[in-house]
LUMKEPA-480469 format. One record per residue (C-alpha): x, y, z. Coordinates in steps of 0.1 Angstrom, whole numbers, plus 5000, padded with zeros to 4 digits. Layout:
N
XYZ
...
REM end
This chain:
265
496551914958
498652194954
502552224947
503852314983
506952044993
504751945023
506851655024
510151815029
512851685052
510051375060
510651025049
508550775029
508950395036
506750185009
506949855006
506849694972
508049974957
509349824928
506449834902
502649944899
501250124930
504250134950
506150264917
503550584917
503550664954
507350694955
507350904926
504051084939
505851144975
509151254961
507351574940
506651634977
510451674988
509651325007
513151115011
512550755004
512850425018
512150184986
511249794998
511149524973
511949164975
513349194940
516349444942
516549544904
513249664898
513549914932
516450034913
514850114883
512350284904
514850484920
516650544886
513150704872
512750914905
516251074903
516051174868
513151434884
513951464920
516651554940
516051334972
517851114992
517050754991
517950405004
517050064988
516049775011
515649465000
514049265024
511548985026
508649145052
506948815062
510348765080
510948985111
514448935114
514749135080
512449385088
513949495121
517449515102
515849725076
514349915108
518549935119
519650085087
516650315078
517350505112
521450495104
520850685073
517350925083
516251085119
512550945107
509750795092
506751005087
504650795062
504750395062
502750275032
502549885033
502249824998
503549484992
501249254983
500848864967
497948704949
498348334947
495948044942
492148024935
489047924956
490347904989
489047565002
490947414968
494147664978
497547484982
498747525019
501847685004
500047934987
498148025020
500848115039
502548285013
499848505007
498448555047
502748575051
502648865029
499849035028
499049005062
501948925084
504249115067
502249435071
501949335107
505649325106
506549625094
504049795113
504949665141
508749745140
508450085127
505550275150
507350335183
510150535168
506950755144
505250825178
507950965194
508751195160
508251595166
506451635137
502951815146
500651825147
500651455134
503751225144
503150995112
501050785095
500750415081
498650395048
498150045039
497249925004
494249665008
492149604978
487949584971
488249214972
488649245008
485349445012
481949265020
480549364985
483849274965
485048914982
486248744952
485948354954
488148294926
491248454946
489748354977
493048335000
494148704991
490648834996
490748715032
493948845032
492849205023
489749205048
492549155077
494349415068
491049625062
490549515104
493749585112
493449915094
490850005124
492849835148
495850035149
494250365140
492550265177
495650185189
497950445176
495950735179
496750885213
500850815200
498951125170
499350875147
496950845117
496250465097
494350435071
493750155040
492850245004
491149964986
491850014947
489049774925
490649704891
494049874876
496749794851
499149654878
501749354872
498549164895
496449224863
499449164837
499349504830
496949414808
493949564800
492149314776
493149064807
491349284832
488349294804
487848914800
488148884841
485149144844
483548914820
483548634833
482848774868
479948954853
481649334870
480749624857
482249974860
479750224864
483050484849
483350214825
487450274822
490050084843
491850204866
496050324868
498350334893
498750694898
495050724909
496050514936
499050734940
497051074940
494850974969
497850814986
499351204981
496451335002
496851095026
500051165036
499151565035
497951785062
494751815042
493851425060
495051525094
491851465110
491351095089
491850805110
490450425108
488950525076
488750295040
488950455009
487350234981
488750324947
487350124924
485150364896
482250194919
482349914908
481449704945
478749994940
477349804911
477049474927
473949364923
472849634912
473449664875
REM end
């Protein structure tokens, strides 16, 4: 990826922007020239995410805190994004929860949390957001939605033991397809990246954490090295460039091939 502002005078909406992934691809985007709309339930770690992008970046940039899974919020974040920026060009729906264990043993509140989420709020945000990106000038692509799934939603990474969340993740895997099916002829692109194991808050930022669960589930990395969050961010970075104008519907497993290696090594 080269050095060009490719993302000048365009705007960056990611939800859960206020650690690991979401952390990287606002940082990632603003080197860009992207402005940013930063989304976080918790209001004080989107600011220190905004503190560490202005100390690099001049950009402009509003904070949103606002619970997805609710519409109500989300179409009044939709009300004051477009009072402060003309667009939206990329719409990464980051924001993700990972609560309970197998699912048949999975507390009812933890379901719907976690398909609210994950799931719904995605849906939400999606849904609120891609009428005004399809009528944007931009060309020859009007925007595109990036959504943040994970390998536990694929068919060779389902995870029993976070078995609510790995449903979760396969919908927004179909959805993916869905609206990259529906949005096309509107020229705009969707596409899901599926990240496999990295030092994220999910993980403790924890590496010896991440170890012990490979262990257990008997995983192996073929790269044998865990994963960060600015890997995620990187590929992210080429989604949102002209280089992906022709990617559509398409799921990028990052994961050091790890679902790969199942049953295989």
């Amino acid at each position: 990826m080269d050095d060009n502002k490719f993302l000048n005078d365009k705007v960056a909406l990611i939800t859960g922007a206020g650690s690991g992934f979401g952390r990287e691809m606002a940082i990632a985007f603003a080197s860009k020239g992207a402005n940013l709309v930063l989304n976080d339930i918790n209001l004080e770690s989107i600011e220190e995410t905004s503190d560490i992008i202005l100390k690099s970046y001049n950009i402009e940039m509003l904070l949103s805190k606002t619970d997805i899974s609710d519409f109500n919020q989300v179409k009044e974040m939709k009300k004051i994004v477009f009072e402060k920026f003309d667009n939206v060009f990329i719409l990464v729906n980051n924001a993700g929860v990972r609560l309970g264990t197998f699912s048949l043993v999975t507390k009812e509140e933890d379901y719907d949390r976690v398909m609210d989420v994950n799931v719904k709020g995605a849906w939400n945000v999606t849904k609120a957001f891609y009428r005004k990106m399809s009528k944007q000038n931009f060309m020859p692509i009007a925007g595109k939605i990036i959504n943040i799934a994970s390998c536990a939603g694929t068919q060779c990474g389902a995870n029993p033991y976070v078995g609510v969340y790995s449903a979760s993740k396969a919908a927004l895997i179909s959805f993916t397809k869905l609206w990259a099916l529906e949005l096309g002829s509107s020229n705009i692109t969707v596409n899901v990246i599926c990240p496999g194991l990295f030092i994220t808050p999910m993980y403790k930022n924890n590496p010896e954490f991440i170890r012990e669960f490979m262990k257990k589930r008997n995983i192996k990395l073929p790269l044998d090295r865990i994963g960060e969050p600015k890997q995620v961010a990187n590929v992210a970075l080429f989604l949102a460039s002209p280089a992906s104008d022709y990617i559509t519907g398409h799921n990028i497993i990052l994961d050091g091939g790890m679902t790969t290696s199942v049953n295989t090594m």
